[in-house]
CHARMM-style PDB file with segment names, atoms N, HN, CA, C and O in Angstrom:
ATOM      1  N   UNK     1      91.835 145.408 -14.561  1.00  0.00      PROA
ATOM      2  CA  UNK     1      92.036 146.087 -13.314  1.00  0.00      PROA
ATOM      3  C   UNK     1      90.677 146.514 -12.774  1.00  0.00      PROA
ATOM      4  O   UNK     1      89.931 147.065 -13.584  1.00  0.00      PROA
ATOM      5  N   UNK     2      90.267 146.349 -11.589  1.00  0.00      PROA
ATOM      6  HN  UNK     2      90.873 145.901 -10.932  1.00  0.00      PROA
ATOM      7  CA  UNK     2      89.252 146.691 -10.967  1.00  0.00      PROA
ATOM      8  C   UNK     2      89.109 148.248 -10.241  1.00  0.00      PROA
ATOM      9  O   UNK     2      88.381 148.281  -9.249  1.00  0.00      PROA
ATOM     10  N   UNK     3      89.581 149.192 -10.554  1.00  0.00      PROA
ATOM     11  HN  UNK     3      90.172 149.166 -11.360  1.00  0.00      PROA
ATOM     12  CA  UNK     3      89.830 150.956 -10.472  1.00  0.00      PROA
ATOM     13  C   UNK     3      91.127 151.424 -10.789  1.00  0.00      PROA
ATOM     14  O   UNK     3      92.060 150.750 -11.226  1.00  0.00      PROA
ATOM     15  N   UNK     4      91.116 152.316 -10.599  1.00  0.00      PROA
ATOM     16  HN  UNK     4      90.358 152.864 -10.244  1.00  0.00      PROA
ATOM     17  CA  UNK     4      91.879 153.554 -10.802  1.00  0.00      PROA
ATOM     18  C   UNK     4      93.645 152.571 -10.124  1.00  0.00      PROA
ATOM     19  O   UNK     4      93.942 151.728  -9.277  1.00  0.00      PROA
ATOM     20  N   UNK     5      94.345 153.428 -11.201  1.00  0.00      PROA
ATOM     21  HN  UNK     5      94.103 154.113 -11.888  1.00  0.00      PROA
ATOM     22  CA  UNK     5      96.184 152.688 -10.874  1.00  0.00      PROA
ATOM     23  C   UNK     5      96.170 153.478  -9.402  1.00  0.00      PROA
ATOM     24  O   UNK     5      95.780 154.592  -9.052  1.00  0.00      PROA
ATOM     25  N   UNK     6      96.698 152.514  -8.813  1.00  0.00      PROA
ATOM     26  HN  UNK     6      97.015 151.609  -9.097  1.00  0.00      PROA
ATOM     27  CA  UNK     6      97.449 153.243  -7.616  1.00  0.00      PROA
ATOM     28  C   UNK     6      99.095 153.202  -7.503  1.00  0.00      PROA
ATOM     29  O   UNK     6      99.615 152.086  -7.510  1.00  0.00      PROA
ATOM     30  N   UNK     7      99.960 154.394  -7.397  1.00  0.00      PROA
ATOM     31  HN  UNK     7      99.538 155.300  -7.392  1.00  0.00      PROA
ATOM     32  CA  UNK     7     100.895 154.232  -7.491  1.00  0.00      PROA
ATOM     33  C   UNK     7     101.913 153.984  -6.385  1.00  0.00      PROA
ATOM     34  O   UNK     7     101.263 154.275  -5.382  1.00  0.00      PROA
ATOM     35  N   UNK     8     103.187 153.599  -5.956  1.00  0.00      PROA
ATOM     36  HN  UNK     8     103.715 153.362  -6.771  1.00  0.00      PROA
ATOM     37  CA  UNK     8     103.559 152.745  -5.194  1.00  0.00      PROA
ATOM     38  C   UNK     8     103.650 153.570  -3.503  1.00  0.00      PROA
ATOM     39  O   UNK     8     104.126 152.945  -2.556  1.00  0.00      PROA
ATOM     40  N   UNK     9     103.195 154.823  -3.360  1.00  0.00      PROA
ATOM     41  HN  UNK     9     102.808 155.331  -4.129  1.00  0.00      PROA
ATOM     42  CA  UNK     9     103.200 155.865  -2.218  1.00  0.00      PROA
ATOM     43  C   UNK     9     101.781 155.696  -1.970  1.00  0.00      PROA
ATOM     44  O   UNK     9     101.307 155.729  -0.834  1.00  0.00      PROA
ATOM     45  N   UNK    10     101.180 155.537  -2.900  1.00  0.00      PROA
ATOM     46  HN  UNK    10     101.565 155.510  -3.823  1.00  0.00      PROA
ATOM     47  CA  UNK    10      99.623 155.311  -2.831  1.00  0.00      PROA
ATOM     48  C   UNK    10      99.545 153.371  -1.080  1.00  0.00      PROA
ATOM     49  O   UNK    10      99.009 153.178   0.011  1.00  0.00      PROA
ATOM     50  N   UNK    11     100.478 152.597  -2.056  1.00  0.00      PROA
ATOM     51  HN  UNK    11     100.914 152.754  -2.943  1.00  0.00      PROA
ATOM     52  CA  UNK    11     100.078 151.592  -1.604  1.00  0.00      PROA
ATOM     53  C   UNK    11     101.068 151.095  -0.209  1.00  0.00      PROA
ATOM     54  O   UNK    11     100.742 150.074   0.396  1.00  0.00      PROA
ATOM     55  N   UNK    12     102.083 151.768   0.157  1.00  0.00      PROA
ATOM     56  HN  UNK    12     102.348 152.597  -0.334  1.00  0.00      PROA
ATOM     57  CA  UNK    12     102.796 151.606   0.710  1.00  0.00      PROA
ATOM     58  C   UNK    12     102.376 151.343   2.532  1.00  0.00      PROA
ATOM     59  O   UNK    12     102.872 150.651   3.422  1.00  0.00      PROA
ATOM     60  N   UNK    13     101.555 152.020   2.477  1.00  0.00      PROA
ATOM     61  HN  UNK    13     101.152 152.581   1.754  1.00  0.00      PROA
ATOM     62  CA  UNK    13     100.774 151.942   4.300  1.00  0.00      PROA
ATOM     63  C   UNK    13     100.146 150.742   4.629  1.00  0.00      PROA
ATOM     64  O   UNK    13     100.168 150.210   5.739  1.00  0.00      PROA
ATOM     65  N   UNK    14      99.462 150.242   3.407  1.00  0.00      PROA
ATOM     66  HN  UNK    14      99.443 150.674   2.506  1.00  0.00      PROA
ATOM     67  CA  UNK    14      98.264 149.303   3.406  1.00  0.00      PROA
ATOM     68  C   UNK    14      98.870 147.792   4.182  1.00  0.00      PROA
ATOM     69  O   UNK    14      98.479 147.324   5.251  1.00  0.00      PROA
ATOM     70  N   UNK    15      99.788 147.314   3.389  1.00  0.00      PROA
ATOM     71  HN  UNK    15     100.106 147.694   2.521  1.00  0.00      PROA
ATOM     72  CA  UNK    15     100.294 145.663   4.306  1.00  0.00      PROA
ATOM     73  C   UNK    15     100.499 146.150   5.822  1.00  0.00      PROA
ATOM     74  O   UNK    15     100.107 145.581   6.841  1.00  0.00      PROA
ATOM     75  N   UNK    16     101.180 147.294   5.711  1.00  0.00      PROA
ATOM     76  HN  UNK    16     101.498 147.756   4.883  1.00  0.00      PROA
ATOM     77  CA  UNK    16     101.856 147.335   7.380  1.00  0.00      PROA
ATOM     78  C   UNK    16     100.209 147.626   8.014  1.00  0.00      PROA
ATOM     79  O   UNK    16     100.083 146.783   8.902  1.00  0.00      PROA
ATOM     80  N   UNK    17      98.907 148.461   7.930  1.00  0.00      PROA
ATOM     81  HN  UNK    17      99.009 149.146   7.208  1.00  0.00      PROA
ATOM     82  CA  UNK    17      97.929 148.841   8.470  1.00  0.00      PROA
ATOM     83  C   UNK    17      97.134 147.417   8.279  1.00  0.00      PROA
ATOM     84  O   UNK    17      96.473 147.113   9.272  1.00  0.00      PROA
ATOM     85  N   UNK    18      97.077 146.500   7.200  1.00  0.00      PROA
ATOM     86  HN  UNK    18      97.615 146.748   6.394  1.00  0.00      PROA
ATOM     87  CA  UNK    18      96.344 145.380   7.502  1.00  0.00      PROA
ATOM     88  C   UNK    18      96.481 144.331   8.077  1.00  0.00      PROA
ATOM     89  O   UNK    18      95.523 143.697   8.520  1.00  0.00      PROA
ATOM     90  N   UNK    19      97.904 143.895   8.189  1.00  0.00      PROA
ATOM     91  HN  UNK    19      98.682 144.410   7.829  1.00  0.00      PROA
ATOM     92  CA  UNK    19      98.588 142.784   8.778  1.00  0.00      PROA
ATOM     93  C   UNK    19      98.542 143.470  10.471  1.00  0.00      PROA
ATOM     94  O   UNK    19      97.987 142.785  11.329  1.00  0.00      PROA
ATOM     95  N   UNK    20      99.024 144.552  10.785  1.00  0.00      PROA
ATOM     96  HN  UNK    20      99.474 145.109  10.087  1.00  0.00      PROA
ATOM     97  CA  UNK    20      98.647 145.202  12.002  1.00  0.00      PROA
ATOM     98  C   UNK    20      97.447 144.807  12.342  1.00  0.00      PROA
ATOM     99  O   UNK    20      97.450 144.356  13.488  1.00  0.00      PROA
ATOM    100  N   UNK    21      95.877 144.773  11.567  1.00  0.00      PROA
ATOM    101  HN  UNK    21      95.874 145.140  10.637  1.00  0.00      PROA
ATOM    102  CA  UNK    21      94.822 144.619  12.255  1.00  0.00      PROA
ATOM    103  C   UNK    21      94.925 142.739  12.147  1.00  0.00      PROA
ATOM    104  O   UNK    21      93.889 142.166  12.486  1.00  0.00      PROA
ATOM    105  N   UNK    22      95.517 142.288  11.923  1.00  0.00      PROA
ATOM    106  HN  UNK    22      96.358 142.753  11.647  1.00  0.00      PROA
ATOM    107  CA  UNK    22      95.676 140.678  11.924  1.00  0.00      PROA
ATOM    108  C   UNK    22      94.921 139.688  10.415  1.00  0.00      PROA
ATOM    109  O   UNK    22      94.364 138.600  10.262  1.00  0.00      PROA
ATOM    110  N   UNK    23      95.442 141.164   9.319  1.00  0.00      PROA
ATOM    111  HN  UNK    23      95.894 142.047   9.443  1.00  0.00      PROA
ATOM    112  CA  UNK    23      94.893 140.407   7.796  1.00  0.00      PROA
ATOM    113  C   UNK    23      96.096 140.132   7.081  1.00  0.00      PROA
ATOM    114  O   UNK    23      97.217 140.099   7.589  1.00  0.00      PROA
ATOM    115  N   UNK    24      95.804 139.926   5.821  1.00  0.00      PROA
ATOM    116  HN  UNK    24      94.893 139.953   5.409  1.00  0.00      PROA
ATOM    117  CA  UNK    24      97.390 139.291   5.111  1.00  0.00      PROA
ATOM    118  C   UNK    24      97.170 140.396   3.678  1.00  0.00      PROA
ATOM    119  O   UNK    24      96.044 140.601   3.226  1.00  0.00      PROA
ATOM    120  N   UNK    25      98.132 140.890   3.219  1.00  0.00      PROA
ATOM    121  HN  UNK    25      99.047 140.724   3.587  1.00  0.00      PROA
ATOM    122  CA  UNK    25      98.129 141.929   2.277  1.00  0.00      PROA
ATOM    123  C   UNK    25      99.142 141.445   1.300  1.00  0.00      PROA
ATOM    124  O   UNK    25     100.302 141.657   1.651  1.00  0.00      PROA
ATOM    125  N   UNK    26      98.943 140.712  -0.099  1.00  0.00      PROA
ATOM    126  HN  UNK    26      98.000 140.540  -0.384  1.00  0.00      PROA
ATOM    127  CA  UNK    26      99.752 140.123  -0.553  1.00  0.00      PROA
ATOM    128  C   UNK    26     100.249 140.546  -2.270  1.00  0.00      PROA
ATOM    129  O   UNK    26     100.116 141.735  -2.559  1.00  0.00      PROA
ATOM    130  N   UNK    27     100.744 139.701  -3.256  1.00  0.00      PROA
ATOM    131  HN  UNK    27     100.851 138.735  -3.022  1.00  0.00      PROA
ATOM    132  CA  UNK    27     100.453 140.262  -4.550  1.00  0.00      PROA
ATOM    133  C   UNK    27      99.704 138.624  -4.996  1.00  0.00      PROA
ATOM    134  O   UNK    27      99.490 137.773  -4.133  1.00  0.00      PROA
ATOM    135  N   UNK    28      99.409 138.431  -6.343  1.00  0.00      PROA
ATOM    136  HN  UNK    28      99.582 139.122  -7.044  1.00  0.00      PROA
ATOM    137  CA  UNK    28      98.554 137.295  -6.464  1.00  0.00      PROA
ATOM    138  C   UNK    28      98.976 136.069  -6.370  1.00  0.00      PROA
ATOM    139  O   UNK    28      98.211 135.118  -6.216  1.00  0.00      PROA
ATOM    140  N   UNK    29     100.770 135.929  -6.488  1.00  0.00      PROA
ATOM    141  HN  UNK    29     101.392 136.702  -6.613  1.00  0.00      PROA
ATOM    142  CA  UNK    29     101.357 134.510  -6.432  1.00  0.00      PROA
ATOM    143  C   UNK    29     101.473 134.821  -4.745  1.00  0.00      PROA
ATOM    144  O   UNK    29     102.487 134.251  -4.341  1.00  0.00      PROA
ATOM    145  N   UNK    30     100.853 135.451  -3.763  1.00  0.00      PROA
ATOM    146  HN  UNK    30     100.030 135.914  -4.092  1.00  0.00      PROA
ATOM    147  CA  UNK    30     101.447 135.300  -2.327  1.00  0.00      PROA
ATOM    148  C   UNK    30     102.526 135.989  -1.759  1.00  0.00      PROA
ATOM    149  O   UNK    30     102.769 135.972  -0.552  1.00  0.00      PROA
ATOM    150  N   UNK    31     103.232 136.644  -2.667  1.00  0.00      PROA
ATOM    151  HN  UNK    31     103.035 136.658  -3.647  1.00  0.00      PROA
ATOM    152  CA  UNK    31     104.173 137.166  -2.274  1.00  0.00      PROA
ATOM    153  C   UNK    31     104.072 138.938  -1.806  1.00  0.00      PROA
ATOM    154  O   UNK    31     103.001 139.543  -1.757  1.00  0.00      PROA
ATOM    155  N   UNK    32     105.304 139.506  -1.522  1.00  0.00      PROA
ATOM    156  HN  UNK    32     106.174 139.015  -1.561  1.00  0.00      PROA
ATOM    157  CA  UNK    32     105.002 141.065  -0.964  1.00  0.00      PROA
ATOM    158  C   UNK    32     104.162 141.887  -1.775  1.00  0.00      PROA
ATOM    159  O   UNK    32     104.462 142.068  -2.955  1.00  0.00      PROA
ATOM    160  N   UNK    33     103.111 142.421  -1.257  1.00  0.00      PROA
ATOM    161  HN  UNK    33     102.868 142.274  -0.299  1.00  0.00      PROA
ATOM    162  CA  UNK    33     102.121 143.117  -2.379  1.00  0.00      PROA
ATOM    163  C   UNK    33     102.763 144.232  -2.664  1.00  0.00      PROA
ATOM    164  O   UNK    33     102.207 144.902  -3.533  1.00  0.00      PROA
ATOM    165  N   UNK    34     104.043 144.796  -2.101  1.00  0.00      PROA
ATOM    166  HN  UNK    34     104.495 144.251  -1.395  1.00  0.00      PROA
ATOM    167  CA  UNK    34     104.755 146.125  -3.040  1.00  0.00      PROA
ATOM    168  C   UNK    34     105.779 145.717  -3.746  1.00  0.00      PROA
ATOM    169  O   UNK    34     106.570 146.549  -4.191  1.00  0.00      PROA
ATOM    170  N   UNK    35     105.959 144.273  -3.989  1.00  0.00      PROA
ATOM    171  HN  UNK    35     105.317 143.597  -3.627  1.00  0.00      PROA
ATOM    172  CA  UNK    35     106.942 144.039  -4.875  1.00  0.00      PROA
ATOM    173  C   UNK    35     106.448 143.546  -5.797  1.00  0.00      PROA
ATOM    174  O   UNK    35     107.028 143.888  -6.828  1.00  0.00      PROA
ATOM    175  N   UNK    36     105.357 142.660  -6.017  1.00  0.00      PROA
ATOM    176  HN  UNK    36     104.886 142.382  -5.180  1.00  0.00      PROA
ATOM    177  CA  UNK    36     104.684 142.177  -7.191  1.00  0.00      PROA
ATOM    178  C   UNK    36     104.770 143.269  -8.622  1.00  0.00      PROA
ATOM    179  O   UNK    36     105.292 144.348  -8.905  1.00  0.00      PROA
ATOM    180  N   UNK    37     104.023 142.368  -9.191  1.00  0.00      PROA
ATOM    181  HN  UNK    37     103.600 141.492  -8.961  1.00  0.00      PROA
ATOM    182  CA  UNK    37     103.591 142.850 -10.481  1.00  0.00      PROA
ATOM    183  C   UNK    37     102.147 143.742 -10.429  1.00  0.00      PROA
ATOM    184  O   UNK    37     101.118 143.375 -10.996  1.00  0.00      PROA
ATOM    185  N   UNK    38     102.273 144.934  -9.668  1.00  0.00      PROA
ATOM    186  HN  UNK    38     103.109 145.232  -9.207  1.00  0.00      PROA
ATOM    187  CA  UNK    38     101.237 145.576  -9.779  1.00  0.00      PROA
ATOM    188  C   UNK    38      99.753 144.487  -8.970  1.00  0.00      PROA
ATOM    189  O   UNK    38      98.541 144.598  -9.157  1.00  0.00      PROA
ATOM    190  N   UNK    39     100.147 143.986  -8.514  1.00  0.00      PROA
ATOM    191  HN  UNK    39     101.131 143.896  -8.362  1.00  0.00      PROA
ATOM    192  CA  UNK    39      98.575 143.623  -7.951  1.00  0.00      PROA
ATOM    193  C   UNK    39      98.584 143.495  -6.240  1.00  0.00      PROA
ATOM    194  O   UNK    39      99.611 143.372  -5.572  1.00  0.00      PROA
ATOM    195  N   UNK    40      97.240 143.551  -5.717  1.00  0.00      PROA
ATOM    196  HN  UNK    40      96.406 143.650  -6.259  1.00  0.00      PROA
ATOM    197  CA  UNK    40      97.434 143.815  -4.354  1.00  0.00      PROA
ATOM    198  C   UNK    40      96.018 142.501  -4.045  1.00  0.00      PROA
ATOM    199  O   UNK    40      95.209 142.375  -4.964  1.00  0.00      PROA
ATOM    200  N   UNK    41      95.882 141.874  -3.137  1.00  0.00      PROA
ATOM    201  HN  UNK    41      96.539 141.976  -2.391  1.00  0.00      PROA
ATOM    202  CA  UNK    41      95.280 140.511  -2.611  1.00  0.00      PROA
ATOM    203  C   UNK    41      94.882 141.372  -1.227  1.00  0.00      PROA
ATOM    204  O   UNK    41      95.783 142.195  -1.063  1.00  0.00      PROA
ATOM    205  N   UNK    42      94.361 141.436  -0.682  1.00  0.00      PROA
ATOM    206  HN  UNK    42      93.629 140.767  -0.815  1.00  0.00      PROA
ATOM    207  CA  UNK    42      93.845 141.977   0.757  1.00  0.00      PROA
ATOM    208  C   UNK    42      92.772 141.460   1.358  1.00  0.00      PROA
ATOM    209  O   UNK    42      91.578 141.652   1.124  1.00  0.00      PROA
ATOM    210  N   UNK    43      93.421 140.628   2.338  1.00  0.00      PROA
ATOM    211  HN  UNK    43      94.390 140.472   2.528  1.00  0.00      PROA
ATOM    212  CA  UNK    43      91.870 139.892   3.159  1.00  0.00      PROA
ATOM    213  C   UNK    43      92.187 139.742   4.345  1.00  0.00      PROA
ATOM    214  O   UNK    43      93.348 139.808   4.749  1.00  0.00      PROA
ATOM    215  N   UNK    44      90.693 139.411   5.406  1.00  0.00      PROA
ATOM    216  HN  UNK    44      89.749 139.357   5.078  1.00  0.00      PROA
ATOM    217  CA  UNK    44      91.185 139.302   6.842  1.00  0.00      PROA
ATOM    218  C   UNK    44      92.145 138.268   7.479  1.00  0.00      PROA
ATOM    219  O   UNK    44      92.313 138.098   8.686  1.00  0.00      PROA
ATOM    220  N   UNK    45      92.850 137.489   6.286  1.00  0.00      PROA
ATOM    221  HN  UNK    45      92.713 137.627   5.305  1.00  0.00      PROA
ATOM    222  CA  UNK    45      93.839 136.591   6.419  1.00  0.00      PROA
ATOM    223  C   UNK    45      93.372 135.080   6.628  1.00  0.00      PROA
ATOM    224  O   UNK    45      94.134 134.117   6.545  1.00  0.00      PROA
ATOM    225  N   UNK    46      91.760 135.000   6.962  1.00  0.00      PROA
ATOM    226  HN  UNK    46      91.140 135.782   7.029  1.00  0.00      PROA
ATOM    227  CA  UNK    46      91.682 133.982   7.357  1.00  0.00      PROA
ATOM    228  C   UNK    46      91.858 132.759   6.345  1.00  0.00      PROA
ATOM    229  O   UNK    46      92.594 131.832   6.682  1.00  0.00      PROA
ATOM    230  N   UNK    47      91.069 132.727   4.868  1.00  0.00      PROA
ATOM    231  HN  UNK    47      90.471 133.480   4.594  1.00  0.00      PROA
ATOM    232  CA  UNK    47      91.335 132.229   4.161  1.00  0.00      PROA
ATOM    233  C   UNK    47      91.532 133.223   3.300  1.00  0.00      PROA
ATOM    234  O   UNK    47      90.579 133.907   2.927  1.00  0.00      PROA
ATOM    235  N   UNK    48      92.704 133.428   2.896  1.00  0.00      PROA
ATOM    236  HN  UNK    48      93.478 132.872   3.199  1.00  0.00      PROA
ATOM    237  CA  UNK    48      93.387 134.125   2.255  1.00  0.00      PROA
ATOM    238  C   UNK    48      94.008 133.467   1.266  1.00  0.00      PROA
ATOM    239  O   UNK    48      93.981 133.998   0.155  1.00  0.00      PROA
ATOM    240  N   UNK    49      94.841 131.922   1.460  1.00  0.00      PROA
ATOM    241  HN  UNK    49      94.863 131.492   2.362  1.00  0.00      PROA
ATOM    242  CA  UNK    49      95.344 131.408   0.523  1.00  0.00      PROA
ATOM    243  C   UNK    49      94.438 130.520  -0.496  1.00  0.00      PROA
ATOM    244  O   UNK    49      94.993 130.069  -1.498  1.00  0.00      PROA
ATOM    245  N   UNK    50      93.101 130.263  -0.275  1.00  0.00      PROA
ATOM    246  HN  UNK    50      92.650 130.628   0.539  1.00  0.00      PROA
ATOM    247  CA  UNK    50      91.820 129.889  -0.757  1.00  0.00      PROA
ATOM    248  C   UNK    50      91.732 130.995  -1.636  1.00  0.00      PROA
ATOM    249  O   UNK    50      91.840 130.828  -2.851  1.00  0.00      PROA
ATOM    250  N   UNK    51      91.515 132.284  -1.053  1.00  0.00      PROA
ATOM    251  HN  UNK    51      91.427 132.419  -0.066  1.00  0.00      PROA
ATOM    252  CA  UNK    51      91.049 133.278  -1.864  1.00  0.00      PROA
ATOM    253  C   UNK    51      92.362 133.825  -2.815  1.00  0.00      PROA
ATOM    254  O   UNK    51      92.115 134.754  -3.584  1.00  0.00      PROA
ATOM    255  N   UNK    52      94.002 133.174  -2.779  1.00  0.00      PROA
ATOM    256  HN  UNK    52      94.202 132.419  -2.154  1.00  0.00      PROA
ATOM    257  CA  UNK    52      94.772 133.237  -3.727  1.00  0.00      PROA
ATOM    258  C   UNK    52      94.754 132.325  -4.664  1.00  0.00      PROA
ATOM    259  O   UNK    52      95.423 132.672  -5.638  1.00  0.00      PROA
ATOM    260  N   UNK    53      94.147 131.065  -4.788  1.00  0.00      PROA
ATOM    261  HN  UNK    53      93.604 130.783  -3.997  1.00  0.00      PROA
ATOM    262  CA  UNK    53      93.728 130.446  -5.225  1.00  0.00      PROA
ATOM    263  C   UNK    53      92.478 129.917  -6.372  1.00  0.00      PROA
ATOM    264  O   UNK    53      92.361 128.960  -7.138  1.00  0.00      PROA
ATOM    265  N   UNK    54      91.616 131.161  -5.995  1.00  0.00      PROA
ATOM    266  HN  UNK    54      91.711 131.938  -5.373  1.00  0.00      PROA
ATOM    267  CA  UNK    54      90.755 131.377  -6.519  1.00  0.00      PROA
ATOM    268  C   UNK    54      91.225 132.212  -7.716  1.00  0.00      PROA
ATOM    269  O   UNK    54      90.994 132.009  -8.908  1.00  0.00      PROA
ATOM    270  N   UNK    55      92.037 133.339  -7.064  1.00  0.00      PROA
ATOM    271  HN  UNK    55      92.225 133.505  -6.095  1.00  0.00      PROA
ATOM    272  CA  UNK    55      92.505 134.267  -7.842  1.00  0.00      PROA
ATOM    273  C   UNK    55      93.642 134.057  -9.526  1.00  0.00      PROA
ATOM    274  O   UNK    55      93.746 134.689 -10.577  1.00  0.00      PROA
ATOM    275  N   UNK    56      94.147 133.081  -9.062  1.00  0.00      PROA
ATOM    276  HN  UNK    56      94.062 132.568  -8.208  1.00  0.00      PROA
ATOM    277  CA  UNK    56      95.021 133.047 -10.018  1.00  0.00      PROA
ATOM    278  C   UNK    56      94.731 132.571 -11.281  1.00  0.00      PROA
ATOM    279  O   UNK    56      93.957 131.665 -11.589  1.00  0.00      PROA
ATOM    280  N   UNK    57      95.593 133.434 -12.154  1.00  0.00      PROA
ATOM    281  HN  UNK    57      96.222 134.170 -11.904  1.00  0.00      PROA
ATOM    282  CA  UNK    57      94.773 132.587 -13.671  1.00  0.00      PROA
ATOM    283  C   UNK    57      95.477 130.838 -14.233  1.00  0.00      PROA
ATOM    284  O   UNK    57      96.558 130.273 -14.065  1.00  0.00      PROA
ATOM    285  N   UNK    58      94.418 130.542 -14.810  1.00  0.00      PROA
ATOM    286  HN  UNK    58      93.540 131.001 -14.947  1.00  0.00      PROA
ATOM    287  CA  UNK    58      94.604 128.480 -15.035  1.00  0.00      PROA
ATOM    288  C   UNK    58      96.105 128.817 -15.734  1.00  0.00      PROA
ATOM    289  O   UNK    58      96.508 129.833 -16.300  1.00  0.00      PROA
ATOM    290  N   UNK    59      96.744 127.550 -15.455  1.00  0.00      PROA
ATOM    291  HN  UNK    59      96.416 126.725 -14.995  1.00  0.00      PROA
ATOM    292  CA  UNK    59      97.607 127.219 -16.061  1.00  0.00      PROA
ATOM    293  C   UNK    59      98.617 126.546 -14.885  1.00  0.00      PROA
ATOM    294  OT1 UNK    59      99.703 126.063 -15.207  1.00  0.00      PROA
TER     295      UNK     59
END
């Protein structure tokens, strides 16, 4: 983990405030970042699925 746990009131604003500014707020397979498994993906959307890509572990 890269800081401190954030818990799910913690993270709840963030997709609706980033996708609002025109980014994509995801979990690491792409999917809703408050339903995942604890992980959050946040970028200006442009390449975003590059940078999910990057992200995921081999296999």
């Amino acid at each position: 983990m890269a800081g401190s746990e954030l818990g799910y009131e913690d993270l709840a604003p963030m997709p609706v405030l980033v996708e609002e500014a025109g980014g994509r707020a995801t979990d690491l397979s792409g999917g809703p970042s408050l339903s995942g498994p604890d992980t959050a993906v946040v970028s200006t959307g442009r390449f975003h699925d590059e940078l999910l890509g990057l992200l995921r572990p081999p296999g």
